[in-house]
C-alpha positions in Angstrom: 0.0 0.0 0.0 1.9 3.2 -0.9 2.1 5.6 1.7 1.8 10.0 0.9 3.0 12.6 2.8 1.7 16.4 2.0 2.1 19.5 3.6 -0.1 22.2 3.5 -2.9 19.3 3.9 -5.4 21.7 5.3 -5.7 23.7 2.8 -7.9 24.1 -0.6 -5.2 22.0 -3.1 -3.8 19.7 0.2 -7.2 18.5 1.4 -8.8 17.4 -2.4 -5.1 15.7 -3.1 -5.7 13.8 0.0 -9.2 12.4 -1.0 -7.8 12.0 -4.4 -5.3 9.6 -3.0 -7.5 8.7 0.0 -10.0 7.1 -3.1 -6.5 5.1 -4.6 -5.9 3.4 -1.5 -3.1 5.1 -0.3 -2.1 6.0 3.4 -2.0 9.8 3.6 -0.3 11.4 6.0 -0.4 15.2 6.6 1.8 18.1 8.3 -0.3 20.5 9.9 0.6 23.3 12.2 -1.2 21.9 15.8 -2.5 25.6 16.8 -3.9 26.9 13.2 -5.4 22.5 13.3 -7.7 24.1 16.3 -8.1 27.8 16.1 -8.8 27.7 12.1 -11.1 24.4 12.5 -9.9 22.0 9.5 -13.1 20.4 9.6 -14.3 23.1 7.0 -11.8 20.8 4.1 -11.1 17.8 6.4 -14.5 17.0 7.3 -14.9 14.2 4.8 -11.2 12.8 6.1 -11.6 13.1 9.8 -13.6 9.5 10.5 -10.1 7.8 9.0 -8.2 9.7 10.8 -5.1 7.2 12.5 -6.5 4.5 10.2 -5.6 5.7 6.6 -5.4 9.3 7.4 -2.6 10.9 9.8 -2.0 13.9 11.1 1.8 15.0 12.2 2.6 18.4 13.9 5.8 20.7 12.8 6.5 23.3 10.7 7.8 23.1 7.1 11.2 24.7 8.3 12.1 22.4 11.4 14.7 20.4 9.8 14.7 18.1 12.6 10.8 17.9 13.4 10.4 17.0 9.7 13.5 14.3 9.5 11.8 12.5 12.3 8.6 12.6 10.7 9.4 11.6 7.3 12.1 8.5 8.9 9.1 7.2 10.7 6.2 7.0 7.6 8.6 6.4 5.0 6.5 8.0 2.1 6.5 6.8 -1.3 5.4 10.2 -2.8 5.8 14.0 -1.1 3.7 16.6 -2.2 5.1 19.7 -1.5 1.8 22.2 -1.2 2.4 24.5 1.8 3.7 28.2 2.0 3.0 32.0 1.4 0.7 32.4 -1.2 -0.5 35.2 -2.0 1.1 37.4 -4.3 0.6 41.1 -2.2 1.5 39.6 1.1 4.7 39.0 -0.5 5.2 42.8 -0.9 4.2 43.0 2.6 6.0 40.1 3.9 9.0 39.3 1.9 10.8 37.5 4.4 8.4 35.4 5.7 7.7 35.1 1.6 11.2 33.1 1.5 11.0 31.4 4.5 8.2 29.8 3.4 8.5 29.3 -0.3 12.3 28.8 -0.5 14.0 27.9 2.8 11.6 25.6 3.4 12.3 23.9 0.1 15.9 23.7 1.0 15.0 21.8 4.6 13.3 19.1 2.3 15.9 18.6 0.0 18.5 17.9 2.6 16.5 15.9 4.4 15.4 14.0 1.2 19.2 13.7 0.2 19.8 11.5 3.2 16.9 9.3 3.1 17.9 6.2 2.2 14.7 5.5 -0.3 13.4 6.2 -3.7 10.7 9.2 -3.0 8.5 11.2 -5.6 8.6 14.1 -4.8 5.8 16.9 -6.3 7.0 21.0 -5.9 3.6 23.4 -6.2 5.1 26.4 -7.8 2.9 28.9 -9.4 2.3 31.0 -13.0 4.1 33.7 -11.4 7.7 32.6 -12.1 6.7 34.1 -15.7 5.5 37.1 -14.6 5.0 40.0 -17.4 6.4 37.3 -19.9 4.9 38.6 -23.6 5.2 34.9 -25.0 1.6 34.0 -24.8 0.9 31.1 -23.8 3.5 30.0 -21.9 5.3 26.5 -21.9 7.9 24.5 -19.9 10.7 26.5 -22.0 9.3 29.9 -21.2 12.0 32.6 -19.6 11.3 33.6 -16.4 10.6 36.6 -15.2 8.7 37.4 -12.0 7.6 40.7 -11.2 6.9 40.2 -7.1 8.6 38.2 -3.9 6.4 35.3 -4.3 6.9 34.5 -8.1 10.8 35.1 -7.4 10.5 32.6 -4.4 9.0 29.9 -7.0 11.9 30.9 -9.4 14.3 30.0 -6.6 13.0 26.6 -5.2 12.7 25.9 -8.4 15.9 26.1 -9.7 17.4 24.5 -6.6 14.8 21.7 -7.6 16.8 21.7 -10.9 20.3 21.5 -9.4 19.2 18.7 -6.9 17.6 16.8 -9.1 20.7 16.7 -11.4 23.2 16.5 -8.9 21.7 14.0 -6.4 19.4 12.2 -8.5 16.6 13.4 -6.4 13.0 12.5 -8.3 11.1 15.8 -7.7 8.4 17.2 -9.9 8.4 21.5 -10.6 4.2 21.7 -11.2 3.5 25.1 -12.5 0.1 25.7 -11.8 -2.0 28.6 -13.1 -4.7 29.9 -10.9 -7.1 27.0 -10.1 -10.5 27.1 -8.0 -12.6 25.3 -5.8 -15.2 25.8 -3.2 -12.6 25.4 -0.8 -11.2 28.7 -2.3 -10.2 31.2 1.0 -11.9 34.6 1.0 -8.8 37.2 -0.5 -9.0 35.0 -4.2 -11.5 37.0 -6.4 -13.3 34.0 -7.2 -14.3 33.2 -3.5 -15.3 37.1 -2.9 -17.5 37.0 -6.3 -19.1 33.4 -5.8 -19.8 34.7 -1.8 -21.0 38.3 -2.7 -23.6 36.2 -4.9 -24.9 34.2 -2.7 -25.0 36.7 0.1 -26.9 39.1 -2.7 -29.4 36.4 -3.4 -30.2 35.7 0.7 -30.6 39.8 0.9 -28.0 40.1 3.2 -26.2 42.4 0.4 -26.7 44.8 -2.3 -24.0 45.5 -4.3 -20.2 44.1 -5.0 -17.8 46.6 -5.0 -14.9 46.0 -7.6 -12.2 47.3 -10.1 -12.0 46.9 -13.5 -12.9 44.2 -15.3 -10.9 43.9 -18.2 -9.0 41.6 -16.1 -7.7 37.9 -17.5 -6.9 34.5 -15.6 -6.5 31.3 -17.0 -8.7 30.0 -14.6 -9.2 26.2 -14.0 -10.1 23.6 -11.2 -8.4 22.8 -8.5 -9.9 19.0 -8.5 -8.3 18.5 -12.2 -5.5 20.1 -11.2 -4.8 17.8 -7.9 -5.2 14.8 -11.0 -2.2 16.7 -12.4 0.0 16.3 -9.3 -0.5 12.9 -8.7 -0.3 12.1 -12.5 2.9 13.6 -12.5 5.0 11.1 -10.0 3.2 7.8 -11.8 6.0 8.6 -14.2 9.4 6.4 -13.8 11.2 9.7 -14.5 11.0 13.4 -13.1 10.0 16.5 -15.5 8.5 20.0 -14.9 4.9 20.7 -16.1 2.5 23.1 -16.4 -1.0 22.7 -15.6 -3.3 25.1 -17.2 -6.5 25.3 -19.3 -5.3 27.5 -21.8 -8.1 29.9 -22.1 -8.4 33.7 -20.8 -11.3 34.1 -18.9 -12.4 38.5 -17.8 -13.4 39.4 -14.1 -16.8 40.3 -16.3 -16.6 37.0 -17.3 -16.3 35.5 -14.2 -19.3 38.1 -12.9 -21.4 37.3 -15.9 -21.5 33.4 -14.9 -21.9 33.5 -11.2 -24.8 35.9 -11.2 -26.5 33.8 -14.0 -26.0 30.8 -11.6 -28.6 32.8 -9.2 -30.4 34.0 -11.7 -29.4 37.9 -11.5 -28.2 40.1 -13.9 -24.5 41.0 -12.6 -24.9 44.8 -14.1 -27.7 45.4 -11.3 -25.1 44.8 -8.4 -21.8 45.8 -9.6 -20.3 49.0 -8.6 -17.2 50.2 -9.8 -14.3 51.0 -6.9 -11.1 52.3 -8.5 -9.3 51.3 -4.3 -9.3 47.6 -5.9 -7.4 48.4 -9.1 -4.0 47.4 -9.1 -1.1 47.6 -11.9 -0.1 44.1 -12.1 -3.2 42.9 -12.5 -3.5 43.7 -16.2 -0.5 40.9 -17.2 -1.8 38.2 -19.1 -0.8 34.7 -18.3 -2.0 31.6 -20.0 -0.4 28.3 -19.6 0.2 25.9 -22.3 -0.8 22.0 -20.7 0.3 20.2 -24.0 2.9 18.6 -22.0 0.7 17.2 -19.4 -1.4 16.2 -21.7 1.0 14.3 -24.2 3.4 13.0 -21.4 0.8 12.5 -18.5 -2.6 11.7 -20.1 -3.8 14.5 -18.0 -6.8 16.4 -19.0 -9.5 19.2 -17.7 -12.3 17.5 -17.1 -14.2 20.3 -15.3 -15.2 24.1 -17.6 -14.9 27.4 -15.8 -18.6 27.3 -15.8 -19.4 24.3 -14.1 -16.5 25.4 -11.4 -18.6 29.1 -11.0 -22.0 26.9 -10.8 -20.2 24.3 -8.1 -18.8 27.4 -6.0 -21.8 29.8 -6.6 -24.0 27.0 -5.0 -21.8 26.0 -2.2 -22.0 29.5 -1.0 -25.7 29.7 -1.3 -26.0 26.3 0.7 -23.8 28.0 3.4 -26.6 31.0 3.5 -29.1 28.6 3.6 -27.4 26.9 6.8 -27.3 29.8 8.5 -30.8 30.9 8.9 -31.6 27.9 10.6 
């Protein structure tokens, strides 16, 4: 029975990997941090995990950056695959937060690989980095081969861990994974991604409990895919007898008034009734364009998206209206 380890378990990508690999028969074991496991209340992704839990599911406490902590950890379960999800992740906290930006995103990454180094064992090892690492690239859309060029502290934190990746993986012989991953959504989605503060504003719109949703511009573009495909695309990616950066993208531009457009249909509203211009939320970087090119993943892995950008809006929109539902009772 193979045995996973991820960190960053409790969080959107860590907790649908785990009932991804949960559903394969794996043992998955997760790193949390014990005081965010109470005061933040996992249950809200875990819940479906929580009745395995020290059966098929286990929970380990440290932090990513305890080189010991994790050794001892990682000695004991003896994974057969690492997937490497936790860190800093959002893209103005690293202006705010540079250092804890690194710490997180690149020191971290360096722990692991030492550790990994003098493990005695053949682990596959998966590295979350992010379309950042490309930054204001003008080679649309982007591919494995693309320069890099990241215009903030967490896109250059990616770039770092991984080139390290890189020089580790040729050097040591290490079997680690660079997955770039575009932006990718699920209900699970936190409340400072646009897509959560639409899908929320909706529902809370439809229950009365709000009038209008206050945004920038909307000649904004993602390439915005699913979070469940996309966990597909991680696990895909260590099946393989040999190690390989990918990208994992849909490959199609979608507008914030695109995005508006589809979530207010899903509650049957006309978004132009409830949208109100605020120029506070407009920010420069937000007009870059980055689209992934998957045609790697999908020639070398067999991967494929399985779920549109409407049917993620619908699944999100309605999750959040069954949360305003809960709550008037």
């Amino acid at each position: 029975m193979k045995k996973a380890f991820i960190t960053g378990i409790t969080g959107q990508d860590g907790s649908l990997l785990a009932e991804l690999l949960l559903s394969k028969g794996y043992h998955v074991h997760g790193l949390i941090r014990e005081c965010s496991f109470v005061k933040q209340n996992p249950n809200e992704n875990l819940h479906g995990l929580l009745d395995r839990l020290n059966q098929s599911f286990f929970l380990h406490s440290g932090d990513i950056n305890n080189k010991d902590i994790l050794q001892n950890i990682l000695l004991k379960v003896l994974p057969d695959e690492i997937y490497l999800l936790a860190g800093q992740s959002n893209v103005y906290k690293s202006f705010e937060e540079p250092e804890l930006t690194f710490r997180d995103n690149s020191l971290s990454i360096i722990v692991f690989l030492e550790i990994l180094r003098t493990i005695k064992k053949d682990i596959r090892v998966f590295f979350a980095s992010s379309s950042e690492v490309f930054g204001g690239s003008t080679i649309k859309p982007q591919d494995e081969n693309t320069p890099m060029n990241a215009l903030n502290p967490y896109g250059l934190s990616k770039i770092f861990s991984m080139n390290l990746i890189k020089i580790y993986r040729e050097n040591f012989g290490l079997h680690i994974v660079n997955g770039i991953l575009y932006n990718h959504e699920s209900p699970r989605r936190t409340a400072d991604f646009v897509t959560k503060k639409v899908c929320q504003s909706v529902a809370q719109i439809k229950a009365r409990k709000k009038h209008a949703l206050k945004m920038g511009k909307l000649d904004i573009y993602r390439d915005w895919g699913d979070a469940r495909d996309f966990v597909k695309g991680m696990w895909l990616s260590l099946q393989k007898d040999y190690s390989d950066d990918y990208i994992f993208a849909t490959g199609k531009l979608h507008s914030l008034e695109n995005l508006l457009q589809t979530a207010f249909a899903c509650a049957d509203l006309n978004w132009r009734d409830y949208y109100q211009y605020d120029k506070s939320f407009d920010k420069p970087m937000e007009k870059i364009l980055l689209c992934g090119n998957p045609q790697k993943a999908i020639n070398n892995l067999g991967w494929r998206i399985e779920n549109s950008f409407e049917k993620l809006i619908k699944d999100m929109v309605s999750y959040e209206m069954s949360i305003e539902k809960l709550k008037n009772f």
